[in-house]
N, C-alpha and C positions, 0 to 999 in steps of 0.2 A: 697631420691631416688638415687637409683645408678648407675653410669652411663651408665652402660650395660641395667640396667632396661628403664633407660630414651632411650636407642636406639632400644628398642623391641617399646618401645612406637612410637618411631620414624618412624619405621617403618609402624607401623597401622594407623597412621594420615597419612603416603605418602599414604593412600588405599588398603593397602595388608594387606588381612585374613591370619592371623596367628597363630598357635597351639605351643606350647611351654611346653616346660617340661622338669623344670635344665637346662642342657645346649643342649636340643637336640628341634629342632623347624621343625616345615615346614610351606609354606608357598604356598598358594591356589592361582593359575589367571588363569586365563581364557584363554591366550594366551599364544604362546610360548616367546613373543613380550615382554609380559607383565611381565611373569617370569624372563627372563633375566634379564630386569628391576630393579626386584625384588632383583635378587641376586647380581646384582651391588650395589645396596642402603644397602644392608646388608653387604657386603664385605667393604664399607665406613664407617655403622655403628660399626663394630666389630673392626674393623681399629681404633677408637675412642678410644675403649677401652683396645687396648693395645692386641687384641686380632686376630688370624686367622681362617679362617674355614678350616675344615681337608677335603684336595684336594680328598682323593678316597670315604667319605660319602657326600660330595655336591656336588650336580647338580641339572638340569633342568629334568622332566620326562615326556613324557608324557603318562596320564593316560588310552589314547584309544590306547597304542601298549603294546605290551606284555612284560613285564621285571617286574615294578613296582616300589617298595619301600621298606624298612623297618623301622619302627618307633616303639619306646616303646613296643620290641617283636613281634611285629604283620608284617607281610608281606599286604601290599596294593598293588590291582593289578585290574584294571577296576572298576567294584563296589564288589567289594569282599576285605573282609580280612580275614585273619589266622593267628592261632599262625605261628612266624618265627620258620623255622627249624633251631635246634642252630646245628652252627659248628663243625666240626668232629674234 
C-alpha cells in the first residue's frame, strides 16, 4: 500500500466520509467545525507524502449558501448537481 493510499485510509478511520478519484477527493461533515478538522488532518496527511493541496481548488463549503463545488465535471450546489460549464 502506498503511502498516499495509507493517508486516504488515514483519514476514514479519523471518521471523515470520503469520495476520491485520482488525485481529486472531497470530503463530507456535518459541521463547519468538523471540516476544518478535516482539512487540517488532510493537509498533515498529504504533508506525509511529500505532497500539497492546491490553495485556489481547497476549501471549506458550505452546502446550504449559494456558490457550491466542483468535482469530476459536475458543479454541486445544495442538493443539485450539473454538468460544470467548462471555461471560456
Amino acid at each position: 500500500m502506498s503511502t498516499c493510499t495509507r493517508s486516504t485510509t488515514a483519514i476514514v478511520r479519523a471518521g471523515f466520509e470520503l469520495t476520491r478519484y485520482a488525485d481529486d477527493q472531497v470530503i463530507l461533515c456535518r459541521t463547519e467545525r468538523e471540516a476544518h478538522a478535516a482539512l487540517a488532518r488532510l493537509r498533515e496527511e498529504m504533508s506525509r507524502c511529500g505532497l500539497t493541496l492546491h490553495a485556489e481548488k481547497t476549501g471549506v463549503v458550505d452546502m446550504s449558501q449559494p456558490g457550491g463545488f466542483d468535482f469530476l465535471g459536475y458543479h454541486f450546489e445544495g442538493n443539485e448537481k450539473r454538468p460544470r460549464r467548462k471555461a471560456s
